[in-house]
Backbone atoms as SQL, in Angstrom:
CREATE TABLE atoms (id INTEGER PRIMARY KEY, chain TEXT, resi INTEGER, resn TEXT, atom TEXT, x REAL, y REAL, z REAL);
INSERT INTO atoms VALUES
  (1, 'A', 1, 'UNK', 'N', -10.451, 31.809, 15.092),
  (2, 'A', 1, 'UNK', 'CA', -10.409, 33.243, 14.949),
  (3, 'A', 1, 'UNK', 'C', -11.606, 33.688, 14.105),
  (4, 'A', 2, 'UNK', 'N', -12.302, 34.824, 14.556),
  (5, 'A', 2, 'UNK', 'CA', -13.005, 34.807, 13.986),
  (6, 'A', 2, 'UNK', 'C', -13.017, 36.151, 12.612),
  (7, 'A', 3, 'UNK', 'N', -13.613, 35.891, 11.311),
  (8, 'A', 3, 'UNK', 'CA', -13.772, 36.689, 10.709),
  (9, 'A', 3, 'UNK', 'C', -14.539, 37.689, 9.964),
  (10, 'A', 4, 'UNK', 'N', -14.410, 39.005, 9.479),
  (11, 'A', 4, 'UNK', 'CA', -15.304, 39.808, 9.793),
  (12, 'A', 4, 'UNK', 'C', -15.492, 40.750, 8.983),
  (13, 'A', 5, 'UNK', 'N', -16.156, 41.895, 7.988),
  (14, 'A', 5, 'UNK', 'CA', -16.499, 42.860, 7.215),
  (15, 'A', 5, 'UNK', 'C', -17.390, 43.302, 6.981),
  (16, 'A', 6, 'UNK', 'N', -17.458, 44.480, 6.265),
  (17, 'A', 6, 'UNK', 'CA', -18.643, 45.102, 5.636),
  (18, 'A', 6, 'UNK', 'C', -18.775, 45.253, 4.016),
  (19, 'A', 7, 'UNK', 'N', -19.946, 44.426, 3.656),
  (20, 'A', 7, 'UNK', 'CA', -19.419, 44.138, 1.668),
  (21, 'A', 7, 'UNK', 'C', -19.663, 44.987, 1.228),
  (22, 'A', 8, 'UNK', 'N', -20.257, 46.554, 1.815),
  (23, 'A', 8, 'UNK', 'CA', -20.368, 47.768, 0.848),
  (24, 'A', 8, 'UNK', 'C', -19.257, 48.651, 1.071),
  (25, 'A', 9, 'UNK', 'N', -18.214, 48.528, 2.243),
  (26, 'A', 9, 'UNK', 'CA', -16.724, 49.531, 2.388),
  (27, 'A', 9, 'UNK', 'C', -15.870, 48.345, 1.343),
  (28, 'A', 10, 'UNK', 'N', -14.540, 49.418, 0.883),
  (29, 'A', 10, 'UNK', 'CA', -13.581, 49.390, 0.462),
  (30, 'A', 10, 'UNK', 'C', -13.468, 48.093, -1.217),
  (31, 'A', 11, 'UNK', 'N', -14.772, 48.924, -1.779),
  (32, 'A', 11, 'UNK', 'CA', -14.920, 48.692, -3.069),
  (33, 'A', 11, 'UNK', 'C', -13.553, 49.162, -3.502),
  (34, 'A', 12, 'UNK', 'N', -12.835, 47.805, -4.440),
  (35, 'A', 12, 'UNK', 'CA', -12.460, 47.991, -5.491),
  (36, 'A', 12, 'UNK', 'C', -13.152, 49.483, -6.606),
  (37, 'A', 13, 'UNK', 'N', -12.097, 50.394, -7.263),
  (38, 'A', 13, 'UNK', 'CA', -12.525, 51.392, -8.061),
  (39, 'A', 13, 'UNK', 'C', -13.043, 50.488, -9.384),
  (40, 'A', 14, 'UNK', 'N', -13.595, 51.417, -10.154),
  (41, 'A', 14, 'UNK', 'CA', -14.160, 50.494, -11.555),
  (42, 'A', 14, 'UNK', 'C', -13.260, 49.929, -12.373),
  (43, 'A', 15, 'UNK', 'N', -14.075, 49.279, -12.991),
  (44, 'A', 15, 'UNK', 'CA', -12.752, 48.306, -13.840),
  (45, 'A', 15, 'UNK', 'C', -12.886, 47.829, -15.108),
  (46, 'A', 16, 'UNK', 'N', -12.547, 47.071, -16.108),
  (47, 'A', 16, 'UNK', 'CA', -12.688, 47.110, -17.602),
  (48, 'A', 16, 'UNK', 'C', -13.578, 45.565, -17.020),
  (49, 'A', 17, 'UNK', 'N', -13.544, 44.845, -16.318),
  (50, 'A', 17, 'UNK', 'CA', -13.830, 43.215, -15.952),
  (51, 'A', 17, 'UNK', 'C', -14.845, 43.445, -14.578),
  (52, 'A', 18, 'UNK', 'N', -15.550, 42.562, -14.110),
  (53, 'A', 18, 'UNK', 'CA', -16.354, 42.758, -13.098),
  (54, 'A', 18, 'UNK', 'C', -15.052, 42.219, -12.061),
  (55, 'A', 19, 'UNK', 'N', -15.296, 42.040, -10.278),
  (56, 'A', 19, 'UNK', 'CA', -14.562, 41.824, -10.096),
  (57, 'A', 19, 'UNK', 'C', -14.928, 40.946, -8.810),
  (58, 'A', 20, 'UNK', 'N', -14.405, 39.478, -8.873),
  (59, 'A', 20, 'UNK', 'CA', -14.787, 38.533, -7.732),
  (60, 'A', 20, 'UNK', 'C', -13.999, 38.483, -6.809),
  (61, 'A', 21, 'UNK', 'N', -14.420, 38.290, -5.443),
  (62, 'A', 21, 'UNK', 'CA', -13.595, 38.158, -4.160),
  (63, 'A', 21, 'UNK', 'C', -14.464, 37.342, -3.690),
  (64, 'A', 22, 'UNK', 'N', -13.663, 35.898, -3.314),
  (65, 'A', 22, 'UNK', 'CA', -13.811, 34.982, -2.067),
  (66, 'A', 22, 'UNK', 'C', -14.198, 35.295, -0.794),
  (67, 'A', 23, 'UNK', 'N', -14.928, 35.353, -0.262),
  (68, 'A', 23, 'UNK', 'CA', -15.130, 35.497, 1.173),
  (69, 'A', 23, 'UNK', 'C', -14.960, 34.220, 2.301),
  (70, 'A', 24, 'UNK', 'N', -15.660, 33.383, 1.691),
  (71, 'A', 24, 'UNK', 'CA', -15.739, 31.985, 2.703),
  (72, 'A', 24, 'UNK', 'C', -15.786, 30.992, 1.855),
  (73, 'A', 25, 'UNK', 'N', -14.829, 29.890, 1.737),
  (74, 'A', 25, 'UNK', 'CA', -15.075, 28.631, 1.082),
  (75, 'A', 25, 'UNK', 'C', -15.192, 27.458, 2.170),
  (76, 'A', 26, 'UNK', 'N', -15.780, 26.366, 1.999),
  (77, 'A', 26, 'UNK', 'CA', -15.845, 25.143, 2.493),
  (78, 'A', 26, 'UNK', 'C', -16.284, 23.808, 1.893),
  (79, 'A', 27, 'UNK', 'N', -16.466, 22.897, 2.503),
  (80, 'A', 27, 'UNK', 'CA', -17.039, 21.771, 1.212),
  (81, 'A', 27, 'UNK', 'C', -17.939, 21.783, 0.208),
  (82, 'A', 28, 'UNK', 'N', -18.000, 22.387, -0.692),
  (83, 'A', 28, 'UNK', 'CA', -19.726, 22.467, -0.927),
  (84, 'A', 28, 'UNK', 'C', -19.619, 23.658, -1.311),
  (85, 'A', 29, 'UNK', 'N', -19.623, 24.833, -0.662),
  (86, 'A', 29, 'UNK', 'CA', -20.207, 26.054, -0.498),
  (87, 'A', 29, 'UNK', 'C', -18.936, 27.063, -0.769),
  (88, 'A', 30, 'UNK', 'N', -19.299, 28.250, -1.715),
  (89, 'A', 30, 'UNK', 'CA', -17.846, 29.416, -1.809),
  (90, 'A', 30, 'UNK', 'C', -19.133, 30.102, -1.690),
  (91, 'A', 31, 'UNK', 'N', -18.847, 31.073, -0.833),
  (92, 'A', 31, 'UNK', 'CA', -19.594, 32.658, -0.999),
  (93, 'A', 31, 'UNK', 'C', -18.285, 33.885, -1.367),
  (94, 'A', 32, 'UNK', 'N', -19.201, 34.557, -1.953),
  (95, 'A', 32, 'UNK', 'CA', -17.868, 35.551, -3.054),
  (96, 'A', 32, 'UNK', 'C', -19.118, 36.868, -2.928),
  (97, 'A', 33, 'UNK', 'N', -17.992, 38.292, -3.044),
  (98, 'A', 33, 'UNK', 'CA', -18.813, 39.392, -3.369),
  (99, 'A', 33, 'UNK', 'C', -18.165, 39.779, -5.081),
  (100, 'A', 34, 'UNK', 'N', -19.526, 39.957, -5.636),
  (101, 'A', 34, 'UNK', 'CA', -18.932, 40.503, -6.919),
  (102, 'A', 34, 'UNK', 'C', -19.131, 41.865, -7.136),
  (103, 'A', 35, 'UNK', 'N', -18.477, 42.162, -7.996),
  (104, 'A', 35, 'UNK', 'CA', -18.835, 44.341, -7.965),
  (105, 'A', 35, 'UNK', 'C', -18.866, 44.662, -9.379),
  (106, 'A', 36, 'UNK', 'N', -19.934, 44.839, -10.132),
  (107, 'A', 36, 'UNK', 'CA', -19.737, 45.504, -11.690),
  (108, 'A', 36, 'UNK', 'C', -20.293, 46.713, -11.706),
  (109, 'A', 37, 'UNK', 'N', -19.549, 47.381, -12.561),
  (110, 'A', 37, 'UNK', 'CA', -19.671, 48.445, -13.082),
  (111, 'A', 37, 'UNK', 'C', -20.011, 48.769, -14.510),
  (112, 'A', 38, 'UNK', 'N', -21.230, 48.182, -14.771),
  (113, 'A', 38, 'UNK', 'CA', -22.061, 48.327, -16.199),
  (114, 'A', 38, 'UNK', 'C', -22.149, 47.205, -16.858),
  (115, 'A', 39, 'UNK', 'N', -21.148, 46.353, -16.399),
  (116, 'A', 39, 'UNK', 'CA', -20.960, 44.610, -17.710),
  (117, 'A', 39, 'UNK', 'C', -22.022, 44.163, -17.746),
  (118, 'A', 40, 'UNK', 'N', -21.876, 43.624, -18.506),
  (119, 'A', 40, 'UNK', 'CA', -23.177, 42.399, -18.928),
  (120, 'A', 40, 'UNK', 'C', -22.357, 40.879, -19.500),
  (121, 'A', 41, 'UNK', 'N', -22.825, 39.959, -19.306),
  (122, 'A', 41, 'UNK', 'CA', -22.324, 38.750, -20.237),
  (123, 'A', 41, 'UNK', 'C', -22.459, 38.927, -21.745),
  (124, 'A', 42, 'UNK', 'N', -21.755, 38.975, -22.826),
  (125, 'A', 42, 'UNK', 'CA', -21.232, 38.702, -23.846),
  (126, 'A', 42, 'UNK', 'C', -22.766, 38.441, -25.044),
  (127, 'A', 43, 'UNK', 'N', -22.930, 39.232, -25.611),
  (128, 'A', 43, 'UNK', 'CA', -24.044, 38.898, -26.558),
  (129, 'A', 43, 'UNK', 'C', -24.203, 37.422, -27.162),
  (130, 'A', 44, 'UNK', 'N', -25.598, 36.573, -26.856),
  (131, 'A', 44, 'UNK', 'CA', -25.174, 35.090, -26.968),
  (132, 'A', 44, 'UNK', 'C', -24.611, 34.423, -25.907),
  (133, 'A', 45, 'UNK', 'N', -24.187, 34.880, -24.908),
  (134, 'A', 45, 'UNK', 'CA', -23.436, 34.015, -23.991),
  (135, 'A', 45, 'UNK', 'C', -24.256, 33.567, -22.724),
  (136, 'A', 46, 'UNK', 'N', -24.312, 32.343, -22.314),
  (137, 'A', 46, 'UNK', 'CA', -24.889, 31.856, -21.199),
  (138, 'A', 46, 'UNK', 'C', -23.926, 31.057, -19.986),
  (139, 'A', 47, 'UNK', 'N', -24.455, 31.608, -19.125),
  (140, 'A', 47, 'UNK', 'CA', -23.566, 30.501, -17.545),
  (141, 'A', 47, 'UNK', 'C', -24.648, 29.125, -17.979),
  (142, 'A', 48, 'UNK', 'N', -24.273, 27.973, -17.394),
  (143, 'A', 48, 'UNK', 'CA', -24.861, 26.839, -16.969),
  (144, 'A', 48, 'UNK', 'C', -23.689, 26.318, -15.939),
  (145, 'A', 49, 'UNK', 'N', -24.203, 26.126, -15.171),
  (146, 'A', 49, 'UNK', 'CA', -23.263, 25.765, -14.475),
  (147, 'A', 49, 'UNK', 'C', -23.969, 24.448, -13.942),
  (148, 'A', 50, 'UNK', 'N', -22.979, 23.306, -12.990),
  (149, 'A', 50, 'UNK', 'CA', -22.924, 22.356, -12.087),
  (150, 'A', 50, 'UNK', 'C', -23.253, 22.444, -10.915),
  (151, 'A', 51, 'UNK', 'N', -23.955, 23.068, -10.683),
  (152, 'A', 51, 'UNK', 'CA', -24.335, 23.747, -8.683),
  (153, 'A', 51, 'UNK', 'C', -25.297, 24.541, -8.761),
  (154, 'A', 52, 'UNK', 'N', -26.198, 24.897, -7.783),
  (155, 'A', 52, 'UNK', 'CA', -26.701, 25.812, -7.105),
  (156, 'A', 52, 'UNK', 'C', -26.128, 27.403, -7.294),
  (157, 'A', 53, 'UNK', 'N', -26.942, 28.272, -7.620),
  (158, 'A', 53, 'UNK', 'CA', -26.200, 29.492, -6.886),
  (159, 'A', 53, 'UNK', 'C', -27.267, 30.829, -6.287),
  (160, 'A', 54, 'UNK', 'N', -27.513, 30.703, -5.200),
  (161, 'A', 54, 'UNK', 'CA', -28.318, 31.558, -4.758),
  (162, 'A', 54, 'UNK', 'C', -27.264, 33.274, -4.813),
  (163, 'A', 55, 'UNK', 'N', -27.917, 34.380, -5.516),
  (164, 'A', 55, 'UNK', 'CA', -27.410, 35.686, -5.763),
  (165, 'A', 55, 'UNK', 'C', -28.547, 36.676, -5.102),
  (166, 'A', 56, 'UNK', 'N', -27.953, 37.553, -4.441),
  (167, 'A', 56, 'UNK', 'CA', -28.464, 38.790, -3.251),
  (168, 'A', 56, 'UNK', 'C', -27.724, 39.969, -3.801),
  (169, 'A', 57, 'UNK', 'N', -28.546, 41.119, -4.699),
  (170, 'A', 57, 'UNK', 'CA', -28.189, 42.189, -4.852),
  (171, 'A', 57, 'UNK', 'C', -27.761, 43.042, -3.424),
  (172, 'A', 58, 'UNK', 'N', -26.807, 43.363, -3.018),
  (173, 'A', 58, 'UNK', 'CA', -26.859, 44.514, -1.935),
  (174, 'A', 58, 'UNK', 'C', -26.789, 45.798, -2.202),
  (175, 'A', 59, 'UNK', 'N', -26.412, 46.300, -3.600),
  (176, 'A', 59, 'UNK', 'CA', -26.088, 47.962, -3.594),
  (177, 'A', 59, 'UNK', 'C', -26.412, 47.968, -5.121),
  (178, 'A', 60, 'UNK', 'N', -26.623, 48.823, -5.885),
  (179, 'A', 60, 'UNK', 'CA', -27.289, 48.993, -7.389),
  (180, 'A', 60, 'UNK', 'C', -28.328, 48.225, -7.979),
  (181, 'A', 61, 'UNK', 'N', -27.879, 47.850, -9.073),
  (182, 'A', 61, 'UNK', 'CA', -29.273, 46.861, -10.129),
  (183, 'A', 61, 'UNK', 'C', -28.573, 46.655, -11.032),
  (184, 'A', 62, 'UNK', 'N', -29.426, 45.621, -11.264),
  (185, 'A', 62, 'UNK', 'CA', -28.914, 44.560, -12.369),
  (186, 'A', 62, 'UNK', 'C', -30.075, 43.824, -13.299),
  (187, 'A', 63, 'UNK', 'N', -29.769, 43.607, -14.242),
  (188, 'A', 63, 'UNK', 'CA', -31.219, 42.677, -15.041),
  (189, 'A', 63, 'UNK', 'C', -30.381, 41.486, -15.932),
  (190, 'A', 64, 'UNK', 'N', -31.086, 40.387, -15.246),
  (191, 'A', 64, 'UNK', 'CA', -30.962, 38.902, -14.996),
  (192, 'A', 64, 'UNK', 'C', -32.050, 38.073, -15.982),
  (193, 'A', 65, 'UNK', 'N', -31.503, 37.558, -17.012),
  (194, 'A', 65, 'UNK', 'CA', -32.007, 36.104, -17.491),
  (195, 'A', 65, 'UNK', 'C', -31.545, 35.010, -17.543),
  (196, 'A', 66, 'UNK', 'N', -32.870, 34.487, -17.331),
  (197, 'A', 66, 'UNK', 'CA', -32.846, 33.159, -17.288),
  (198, 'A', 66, 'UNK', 'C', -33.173, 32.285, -18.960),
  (199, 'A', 67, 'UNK', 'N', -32.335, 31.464, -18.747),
  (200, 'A', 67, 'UNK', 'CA', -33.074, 30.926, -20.598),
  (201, 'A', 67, 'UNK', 'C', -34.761, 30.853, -20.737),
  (202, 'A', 68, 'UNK', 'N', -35.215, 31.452, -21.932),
  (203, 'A', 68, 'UNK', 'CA', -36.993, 31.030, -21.980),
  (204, 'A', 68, 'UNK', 'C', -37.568, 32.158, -21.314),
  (205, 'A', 69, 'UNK', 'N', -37.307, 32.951, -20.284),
  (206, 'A', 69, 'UNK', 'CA', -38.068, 33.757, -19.358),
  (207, 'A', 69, 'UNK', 'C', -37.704, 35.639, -19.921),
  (208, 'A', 70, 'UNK', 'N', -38.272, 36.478, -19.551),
  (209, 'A', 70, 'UNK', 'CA', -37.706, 37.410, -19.756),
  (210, 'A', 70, 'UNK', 'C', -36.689, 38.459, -18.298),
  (211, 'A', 71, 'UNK', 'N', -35.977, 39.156, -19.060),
  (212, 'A', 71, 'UNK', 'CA', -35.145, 39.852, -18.220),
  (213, 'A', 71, 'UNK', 'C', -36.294, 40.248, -16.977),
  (214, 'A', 72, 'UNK', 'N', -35.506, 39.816, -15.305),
  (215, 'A', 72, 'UNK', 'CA', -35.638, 40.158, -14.836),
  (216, 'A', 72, 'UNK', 'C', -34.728, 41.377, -13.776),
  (217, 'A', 73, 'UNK', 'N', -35.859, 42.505, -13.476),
  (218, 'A', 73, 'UNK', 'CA', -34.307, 43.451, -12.949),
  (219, 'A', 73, 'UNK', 'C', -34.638, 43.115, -11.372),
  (220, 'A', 74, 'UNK', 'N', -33.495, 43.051, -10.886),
  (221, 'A', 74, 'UNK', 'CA', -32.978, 42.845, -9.718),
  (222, 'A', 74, 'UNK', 'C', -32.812, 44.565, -8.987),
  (223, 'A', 75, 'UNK', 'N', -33.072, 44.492, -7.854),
  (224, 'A', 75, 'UNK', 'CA', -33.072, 45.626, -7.037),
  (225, 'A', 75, 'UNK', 'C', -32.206, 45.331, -5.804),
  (226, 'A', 76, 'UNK', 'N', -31.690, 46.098, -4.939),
  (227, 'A', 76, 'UNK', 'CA', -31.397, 46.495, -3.554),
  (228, 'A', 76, 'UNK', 'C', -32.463, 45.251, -2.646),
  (229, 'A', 77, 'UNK', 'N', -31.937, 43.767, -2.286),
  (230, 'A', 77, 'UNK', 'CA', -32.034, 43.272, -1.725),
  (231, 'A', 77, 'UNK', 'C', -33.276, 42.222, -1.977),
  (232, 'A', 78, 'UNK', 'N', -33.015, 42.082, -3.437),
  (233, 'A', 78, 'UNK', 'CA', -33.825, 40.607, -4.313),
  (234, 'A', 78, 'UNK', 'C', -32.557, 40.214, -4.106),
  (235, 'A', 79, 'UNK', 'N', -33.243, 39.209, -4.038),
  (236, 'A', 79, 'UNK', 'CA', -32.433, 37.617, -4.763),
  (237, 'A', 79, 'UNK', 'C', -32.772, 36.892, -5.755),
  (238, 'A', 80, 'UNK', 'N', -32.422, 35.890, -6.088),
  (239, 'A', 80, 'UNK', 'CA', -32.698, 34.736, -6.826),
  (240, 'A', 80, 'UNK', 'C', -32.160, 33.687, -6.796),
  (241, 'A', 81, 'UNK', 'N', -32.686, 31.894, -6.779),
  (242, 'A', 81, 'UNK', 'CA', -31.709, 30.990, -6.784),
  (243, 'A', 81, 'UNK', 'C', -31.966, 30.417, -8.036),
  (244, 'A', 82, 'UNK', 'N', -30.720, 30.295, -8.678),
  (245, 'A', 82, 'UNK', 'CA', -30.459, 29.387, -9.734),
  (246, 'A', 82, 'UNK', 'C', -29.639, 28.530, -9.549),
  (247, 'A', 83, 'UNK', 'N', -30.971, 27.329, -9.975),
  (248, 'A', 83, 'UNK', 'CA', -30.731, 26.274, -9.754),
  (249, 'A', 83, 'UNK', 'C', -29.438, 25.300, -10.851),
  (250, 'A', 84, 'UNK', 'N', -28.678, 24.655, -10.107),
  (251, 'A', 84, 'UNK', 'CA', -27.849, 23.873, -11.014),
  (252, 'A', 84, 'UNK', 'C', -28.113, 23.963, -12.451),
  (253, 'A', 85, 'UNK', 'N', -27.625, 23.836, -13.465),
  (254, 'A', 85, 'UNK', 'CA', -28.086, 23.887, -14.997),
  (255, 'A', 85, 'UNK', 'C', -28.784, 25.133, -15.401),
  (256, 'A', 86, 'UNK', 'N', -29.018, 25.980, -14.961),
  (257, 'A', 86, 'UNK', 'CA', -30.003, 26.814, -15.253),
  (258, 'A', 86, 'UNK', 'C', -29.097, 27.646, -16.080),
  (259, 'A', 87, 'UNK', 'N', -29.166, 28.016, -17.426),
  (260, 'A', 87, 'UNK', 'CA', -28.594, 28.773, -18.255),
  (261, 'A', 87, 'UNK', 'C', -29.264, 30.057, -18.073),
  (262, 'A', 88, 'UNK', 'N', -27.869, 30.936, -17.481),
  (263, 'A', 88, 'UNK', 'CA', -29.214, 32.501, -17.331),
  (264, 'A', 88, 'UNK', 'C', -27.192, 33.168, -17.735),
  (265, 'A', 89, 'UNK', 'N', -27.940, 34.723, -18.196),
  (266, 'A', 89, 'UNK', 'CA', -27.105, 35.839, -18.430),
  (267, 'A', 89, 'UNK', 'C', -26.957, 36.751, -17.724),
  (268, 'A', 90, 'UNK', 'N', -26.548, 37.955, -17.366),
  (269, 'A', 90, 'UNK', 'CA', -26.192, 38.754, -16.564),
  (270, 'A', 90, 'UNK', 'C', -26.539, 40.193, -18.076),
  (271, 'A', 91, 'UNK', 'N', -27.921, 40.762, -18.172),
  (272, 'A', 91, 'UNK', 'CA', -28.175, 41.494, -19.095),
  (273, 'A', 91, 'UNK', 'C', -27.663, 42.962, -18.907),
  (274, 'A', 92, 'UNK', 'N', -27.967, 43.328, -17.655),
  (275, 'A', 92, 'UNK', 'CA', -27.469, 44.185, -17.464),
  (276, 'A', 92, 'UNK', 'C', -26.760, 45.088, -16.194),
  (277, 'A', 93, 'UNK', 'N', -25.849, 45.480, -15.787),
  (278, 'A', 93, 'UNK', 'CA', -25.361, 45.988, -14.070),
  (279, 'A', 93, 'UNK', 'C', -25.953, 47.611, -14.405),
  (280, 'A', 94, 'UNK', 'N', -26.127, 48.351, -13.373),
  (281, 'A', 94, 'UNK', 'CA', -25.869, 49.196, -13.082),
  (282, 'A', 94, 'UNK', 'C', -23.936, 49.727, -12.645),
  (283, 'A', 95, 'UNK', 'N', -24.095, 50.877, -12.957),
  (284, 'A', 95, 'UNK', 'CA', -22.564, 51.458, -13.079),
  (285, 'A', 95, 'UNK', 'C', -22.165, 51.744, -11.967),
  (286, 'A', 96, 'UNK', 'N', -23.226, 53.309, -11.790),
  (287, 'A', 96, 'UNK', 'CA', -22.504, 54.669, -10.586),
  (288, 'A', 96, 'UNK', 'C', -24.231, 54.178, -10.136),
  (289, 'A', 97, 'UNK', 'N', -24.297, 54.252, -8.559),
  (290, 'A', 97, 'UNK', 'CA', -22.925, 52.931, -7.781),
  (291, 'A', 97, 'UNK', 'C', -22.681, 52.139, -8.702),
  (292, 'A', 98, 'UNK', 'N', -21.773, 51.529, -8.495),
  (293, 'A', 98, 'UNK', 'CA', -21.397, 50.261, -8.515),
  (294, 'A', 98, 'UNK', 'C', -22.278, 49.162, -8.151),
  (295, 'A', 99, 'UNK', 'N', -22.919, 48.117, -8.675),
  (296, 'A', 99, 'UNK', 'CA', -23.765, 46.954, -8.550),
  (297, 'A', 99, 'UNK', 'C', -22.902, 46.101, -7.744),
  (298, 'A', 100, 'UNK', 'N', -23.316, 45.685, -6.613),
  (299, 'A', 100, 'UNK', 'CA', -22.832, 44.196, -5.008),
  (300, 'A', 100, 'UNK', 'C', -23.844, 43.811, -5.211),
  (301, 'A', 101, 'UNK', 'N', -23.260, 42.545, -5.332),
  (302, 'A', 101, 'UNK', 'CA', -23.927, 41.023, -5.395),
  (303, 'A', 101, 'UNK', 'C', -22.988, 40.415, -4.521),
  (304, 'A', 102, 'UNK', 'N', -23.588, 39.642, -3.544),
  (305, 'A', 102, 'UNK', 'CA', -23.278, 38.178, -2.591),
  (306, 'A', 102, 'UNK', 'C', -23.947, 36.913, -3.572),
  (307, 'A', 103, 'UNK', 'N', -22.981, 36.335, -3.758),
  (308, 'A', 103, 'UNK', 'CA', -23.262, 34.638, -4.121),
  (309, 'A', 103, 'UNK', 'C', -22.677, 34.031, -3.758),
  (310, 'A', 104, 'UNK', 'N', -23.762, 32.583, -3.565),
  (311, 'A', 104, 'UNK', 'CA', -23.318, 31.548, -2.420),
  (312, 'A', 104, 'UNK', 'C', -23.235, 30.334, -3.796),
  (313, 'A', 105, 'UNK', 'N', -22.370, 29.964, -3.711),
  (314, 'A', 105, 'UNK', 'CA', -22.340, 28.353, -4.589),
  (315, 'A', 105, 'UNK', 'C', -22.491, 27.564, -4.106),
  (316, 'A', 106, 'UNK', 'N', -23.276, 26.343, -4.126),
  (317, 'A', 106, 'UNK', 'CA', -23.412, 25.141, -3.542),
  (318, 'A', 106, 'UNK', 'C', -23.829, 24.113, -4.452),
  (319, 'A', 107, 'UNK', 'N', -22.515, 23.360, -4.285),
  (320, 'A', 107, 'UNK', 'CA', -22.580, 22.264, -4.955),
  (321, 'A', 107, 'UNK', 'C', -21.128, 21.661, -5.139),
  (322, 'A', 108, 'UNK', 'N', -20.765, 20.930, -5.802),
  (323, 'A', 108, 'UNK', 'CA', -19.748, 19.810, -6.057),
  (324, 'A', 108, 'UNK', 'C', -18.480, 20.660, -6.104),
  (325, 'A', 109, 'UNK', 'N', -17.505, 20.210, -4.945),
  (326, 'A', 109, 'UNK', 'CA', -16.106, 21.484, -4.696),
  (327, 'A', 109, 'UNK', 'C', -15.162, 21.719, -5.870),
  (328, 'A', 110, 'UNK', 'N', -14.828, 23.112, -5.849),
  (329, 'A', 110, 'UNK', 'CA', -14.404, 23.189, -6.810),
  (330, 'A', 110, 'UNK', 'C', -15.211, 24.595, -7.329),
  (331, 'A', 111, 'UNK', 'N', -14.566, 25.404, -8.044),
  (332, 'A', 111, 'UNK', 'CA', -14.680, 26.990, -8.519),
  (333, 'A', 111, 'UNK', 'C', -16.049, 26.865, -9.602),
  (334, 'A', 112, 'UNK', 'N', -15.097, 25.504, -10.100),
  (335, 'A', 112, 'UNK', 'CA', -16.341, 25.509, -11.647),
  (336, 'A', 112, 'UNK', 'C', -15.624, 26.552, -12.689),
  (337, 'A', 113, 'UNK', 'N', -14.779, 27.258, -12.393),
  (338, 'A', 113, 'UNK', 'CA', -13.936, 28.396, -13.111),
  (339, 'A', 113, 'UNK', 'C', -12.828, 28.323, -13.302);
């Protein structure tokens, strides 16, 4: 059967938390749409994660570091892949819209979360 959507209809309204939805999991690989509305990661706080994660802004902006580098802002249909280990933050979302991001995880099964 096959399955099917559009990741800019039927946004979730705003929220105190950003907010993840699964789209497709398989061995290896979860693709998820995320939706924030202004968050940022936690002053001091870094992801590192165990995997791959290639991220595709689709709707607002966002500004993205990476450890060592400076904030980069993300637009309406950048990407970026960060690579396994790569300690980066989430500096800043855009609100109104709402900031969509598609990320693909790849790497060793399992959320990591």
């Amino acid at each position: 059967m096959l399955s099917a959507a559009n990741l800019l209809t039927n946004l979730p309204g705003p929220q105190s938390d950003e907010f993840f939805e699964t789209l497709f999991r398989s061995a290896g690989v979860r693709v998820e749409r995320i939706v924030s509305w202004g968050q940022a990661s936690p002053e001091g706080f870094w992801y590192e994660q165990g995997w791959d994660e290639w991220v595709l802004v689709m709707q607002g902006r966002a500004g993205l570091q990476c450890e060592g580098e400076p904030t980069r802002e993300l637009v309406v249909g950048d990407w970026l892949l960060l690579p396994a280990g790569c300690r980066h933050r989430v500096v800043w979302t855009q609100a109104e819209p709402a900031t969509v991001w598609l990320a693909v995880h790849c790497g060793p099964p399992g959320d990591g979360r």
